[in-house]
C-alpha positions, 0 to 999 in steps of 0.5 A, spaced: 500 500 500 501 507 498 499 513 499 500 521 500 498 525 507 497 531 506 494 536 512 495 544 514 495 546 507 492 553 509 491 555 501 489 563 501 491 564 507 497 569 507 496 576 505 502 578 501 501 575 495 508 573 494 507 568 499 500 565 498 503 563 491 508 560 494 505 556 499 499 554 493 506 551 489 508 548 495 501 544 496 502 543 487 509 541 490 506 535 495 501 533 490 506 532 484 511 529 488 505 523 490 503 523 483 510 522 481 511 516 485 505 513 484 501 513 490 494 510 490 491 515 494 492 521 497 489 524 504 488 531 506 488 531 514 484 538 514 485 545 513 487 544 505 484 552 506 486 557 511 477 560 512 471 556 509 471 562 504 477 562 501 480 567 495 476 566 489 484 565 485 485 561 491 480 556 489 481 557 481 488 554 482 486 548 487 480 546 482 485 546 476 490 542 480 484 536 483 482 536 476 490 533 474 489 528 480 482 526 477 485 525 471 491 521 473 486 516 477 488 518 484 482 518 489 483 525 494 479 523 501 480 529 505 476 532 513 476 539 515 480 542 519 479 547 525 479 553 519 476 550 513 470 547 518 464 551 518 458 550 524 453 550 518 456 545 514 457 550 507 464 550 505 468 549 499 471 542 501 462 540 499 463 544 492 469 539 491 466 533 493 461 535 488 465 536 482 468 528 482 475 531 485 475 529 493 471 524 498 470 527 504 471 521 509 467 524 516 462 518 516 459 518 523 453 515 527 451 518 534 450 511 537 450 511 545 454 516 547 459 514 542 460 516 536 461 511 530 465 512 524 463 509 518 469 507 513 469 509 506 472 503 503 478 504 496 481 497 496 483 493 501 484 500 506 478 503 511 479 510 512 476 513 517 476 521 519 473 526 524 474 534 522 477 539 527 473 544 529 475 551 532 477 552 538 479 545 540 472 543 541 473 536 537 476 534 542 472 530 547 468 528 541 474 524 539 475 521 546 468 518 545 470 515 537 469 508 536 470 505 529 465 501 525 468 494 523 471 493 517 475 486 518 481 484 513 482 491 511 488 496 513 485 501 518 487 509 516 484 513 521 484 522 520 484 526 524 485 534 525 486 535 533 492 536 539 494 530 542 496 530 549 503 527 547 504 531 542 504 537 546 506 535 553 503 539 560 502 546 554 495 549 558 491 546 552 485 542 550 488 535 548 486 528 547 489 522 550 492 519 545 491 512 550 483 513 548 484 513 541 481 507 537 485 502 534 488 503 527 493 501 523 495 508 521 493 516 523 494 520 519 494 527 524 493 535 523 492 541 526 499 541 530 505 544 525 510 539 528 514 533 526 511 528 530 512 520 529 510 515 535 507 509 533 502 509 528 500 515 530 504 522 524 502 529 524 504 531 517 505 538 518 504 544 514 505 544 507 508 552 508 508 556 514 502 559 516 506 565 520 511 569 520 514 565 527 513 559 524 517 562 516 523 563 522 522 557 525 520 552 520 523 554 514 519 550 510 513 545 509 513 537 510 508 531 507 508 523 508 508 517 504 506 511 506 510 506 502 510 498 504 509 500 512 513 506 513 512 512 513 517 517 509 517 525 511 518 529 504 521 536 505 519 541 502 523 548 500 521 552 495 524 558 498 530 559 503 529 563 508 533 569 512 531 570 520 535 576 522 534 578 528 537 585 531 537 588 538 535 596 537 536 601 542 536 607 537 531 608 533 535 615 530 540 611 527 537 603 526 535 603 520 543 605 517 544 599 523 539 594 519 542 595 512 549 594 514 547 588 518 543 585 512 549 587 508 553 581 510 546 576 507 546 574 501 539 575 500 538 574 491 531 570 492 530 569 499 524 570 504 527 575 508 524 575 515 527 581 520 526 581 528 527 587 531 526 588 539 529 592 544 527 598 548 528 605 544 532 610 548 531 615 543 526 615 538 520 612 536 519 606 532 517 610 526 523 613 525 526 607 523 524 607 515 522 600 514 520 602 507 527 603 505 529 597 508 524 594 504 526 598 497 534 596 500 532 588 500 528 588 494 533 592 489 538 585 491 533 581 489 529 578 496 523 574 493 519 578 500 521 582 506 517 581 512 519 584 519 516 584 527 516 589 531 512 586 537 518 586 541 520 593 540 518 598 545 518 605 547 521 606 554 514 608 558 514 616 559 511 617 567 504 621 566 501 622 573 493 622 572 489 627 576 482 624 574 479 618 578 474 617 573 474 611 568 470 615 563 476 620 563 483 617 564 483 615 556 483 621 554 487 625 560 492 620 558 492 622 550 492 629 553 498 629 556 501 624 551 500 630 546 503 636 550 510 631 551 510 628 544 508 634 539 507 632 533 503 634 527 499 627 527 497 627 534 490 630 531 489 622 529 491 619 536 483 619 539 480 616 532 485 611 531 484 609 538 476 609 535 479 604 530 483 599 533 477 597 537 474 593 532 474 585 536 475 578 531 468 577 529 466 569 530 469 565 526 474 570 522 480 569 520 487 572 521 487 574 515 481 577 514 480 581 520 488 583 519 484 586 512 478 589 516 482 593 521 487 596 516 481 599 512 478 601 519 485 605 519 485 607 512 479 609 512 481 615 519 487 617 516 484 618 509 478 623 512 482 626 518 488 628 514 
C-alpha cells in the first residue's frame, strides 16, 4: 500500500501575495511529488484552506490542480480542519466533493454516547476521519470515537486535533492519545510539528502559516506511506533569512539594519527581520522600514517581512489627576500630546476609535488583519 498525507495546507491564507503563491506551489509541490511516485491515494488531514471562504484565485488554482489528480486516477479523501470547518456545514471542501475531485471521509453515527465512524472503503484500506473544529472543541468528541468494523482491511484513521503527547503539560485542550481507537495508521493535523510515535504522524504544514513559524520552520513537510513506513518529504521552495537585531536607537537603526543585512546574501530569499529592544531615543517610526524594504528588494529578496512586537518605547511617567474611568483615556492622550508634539497627534483619539474593532466569530487572521487596516485607512484618509 501507498499513499500521500497531506494536512495544514492553509491555501489563501497569507496576505502578501508573494507568499500565498508560494505556499499554493508548495501544496502543487506535495501533490506532484505523490503523483510522481505513484501513490494510490492521497489524504488531506484538514485545513487544505486557511477560512471556509477562501480567495476566489485561491480556489481557481486548487480546482485546476484536483482536476490533474482526477485525471491521473488518484482518489483525494480529505476532513476539515479547525479553519476550513464551518458550524453550518457550507464550505468549499462540499463544492469539491461535488465536482468528482475529493471524498470527504467524516462518516459518523451518534450511537450511545459514542460516536461511530463509518469507513469509506478504496481497496483493501478503511479510512476513517473526524474534522477539527475551532477552538479545540473536537476534542472530547474524539475521546468518545469508536470505529465501525471493517475486518481484513488496513485501518487509516484522520484526524485534525492536539494530542496530549504531542504537546506535553502546554495549558491546552488535548486528547489522550491512550483513548484513541485502534488503527493501523493516523494520519494527524492541526499541530505544525514533526511528530512520529507509533502509528500515530502529524504531517505538518505544507508552508508556514506565520511569520514565527517562516523563522522557525523554514519550510513545509508531507508523508508517504510506502510498504509500512512512513517517509517525511521536505519541502523548500524558498530559503529563508531570520535576522534578528537588538535596537536601542531608533535615530540611527535603520543605517544599523542595512549594514547588518549587508553581510546576507539575500538574491531570492524570504527575508524575515526581528527587531526588539527598548528605544532610548526615538520612536519606532523613525526607523524607515520602507527603505529597508526598497534596500532588500533592489538585491533581489523574493519578500521582506519584519516584527516589531518586541520593540518598545521606554514608558514616559504621566501622573493622572482624574479618578474617573470615563476620563483617564483621554487625560492620558492629553498629556501624551503636550510631551510628544507632533503634527499627527490630531489622529491619536480616532485611531484609538479604530483599533477597537474585536475578531468577529469565526474570522480569520487574515481577514480581520484586512478589516482593521481599512478601519485605519479609512481615519487617516478623512482626518488628514
Amino acid at each position: 500500500m501507498k499513499f500521500a498525507h497531506i494536512g495544514d495546507c492553509h491555501l489563501g491564507g497569507w496576505r502578501l501575495p508573494e507568499l500565498r503563491e508560494l505556499n499554493f506551489k508548495s501544496f502543487e509541490y506535495a501533490i506532484k511529488r505523490a503523483m510522481s511516485e505513484k501513490v494510490e491515494f492521497i489524504l488531506i488531514a484538514g485545513d487544505l484552506f486557511d477560512s471556509a471562504y477562501p480567495p476566489i484565485e485561491t480556489l481557481k488554482q486548487t480546482f485546476r490542480l484536483f482536476k490533474k489528480v482526477k485525471e491521473a486516477n488518484i482518489p483525494v479523501f480529505l476532513i476539515a480542519g479547525s479553519h476550513d470547518y464551518s458550524v453550518s456545514g457550507k464550505t468549499f471542501l462540499d463544492v469539491l466533493e461535488k465536482a468528482g475531485f475529493c471524498k470527504n471521509v467524516g462518516l459518523f453515527d451518534e450511537r450511545e454516547g459514542k460516536i461511530v465512524l463509518r469507513p469509506t472503503v478504496y481497496k483493501n484500506a478503511a479510512i476513517y476521519g473526524y474534522p477539527g473544529k475551532k477552538s479545540g472543541l473536537e476534542v472530547e468528541d474524539v475521546e468518545r470515537i469508536v470505529l465501525d468494523d471493517s475486518p481484513g482491511l488496513f485501518k487509516i484513521l484522520m484526524l485534525h486535533t492536539t494530542l496530549r503527547d504531542a504537546v506535553g503539560n502546554l495549558p491546552v485542550k488535548a486528547v489522550d492519545e491512550k483513548k484513541l481507537p485502534k488503527a493501523d495508521y493516523i494520519a494527524l493535523a492541526h499541530l505544525h510539528i514533526r511528530y512520529e510515535r507509533d502509528n500515530r504522524v502529524y504531517s505538518g504544514p505544507i508552508f508556514p502559516n506565520s511569520l514565527p513559524e517562516l523563522e522557525e520552520l523554514r519550510g513545509g513537510s508531507f508523508y508517504i506511506f510506502d510498504s509500512g513506513r512512513a517517509r517525511r518529504h521536505e519541502i523548500v521552495l524558498k530559503e529563508v533569512v531570520p535576522v534578528t537585531l537588538e535596537v536601542t536607537d531608533a535615530l540611527t537603526a535603520t543605517e544599523k539594519i542595512l549594514e547588518v543585512l549587508e553581510a546576507y546574501d539575500l538574491n531570492d530569499k524570504i527575508v524575515v527581520l526581528r527587531v526588539y529592544g527598548t528605544l532610548e531615543r526615538g520612536k519606532t517610526s523613525d526607523i524607515d522600514f520602507s527603505k529597508i524594504e526598497e534596500n532588500v528588494k533592489k538585491r533581489g529578496a523574493f519578500s521582506f517581512l519584519k516584527n516589531t512586537a518586541k520593540l518598545h518605547m521606554q514608558e514616559p511617567e504621566i501622573k493622572i489627576a482624574s479618578t474617573s474611568s470615563e476620563n483617564i483615556e483621554a487625560e492620558i492622550i492629553e498629556k501624551f500630546k503636550a510631551k510628544n508634539e507632533s503634527r499627527f497627534n490630531h489622529l491619536i483619539a480616532p485611531l484609538m476609535s479604530a483599533l477597537k474593532i474585536e475578531k468577529q466569530e469565526g474570522e480569520t487572521n487574515a481577514t480581520f488583519e484586512n478589516r482593521l487596516l481599512g478601519e485605519v485607512e479609512r481615519v487617516i484618509e478623512n482626518e488628514i
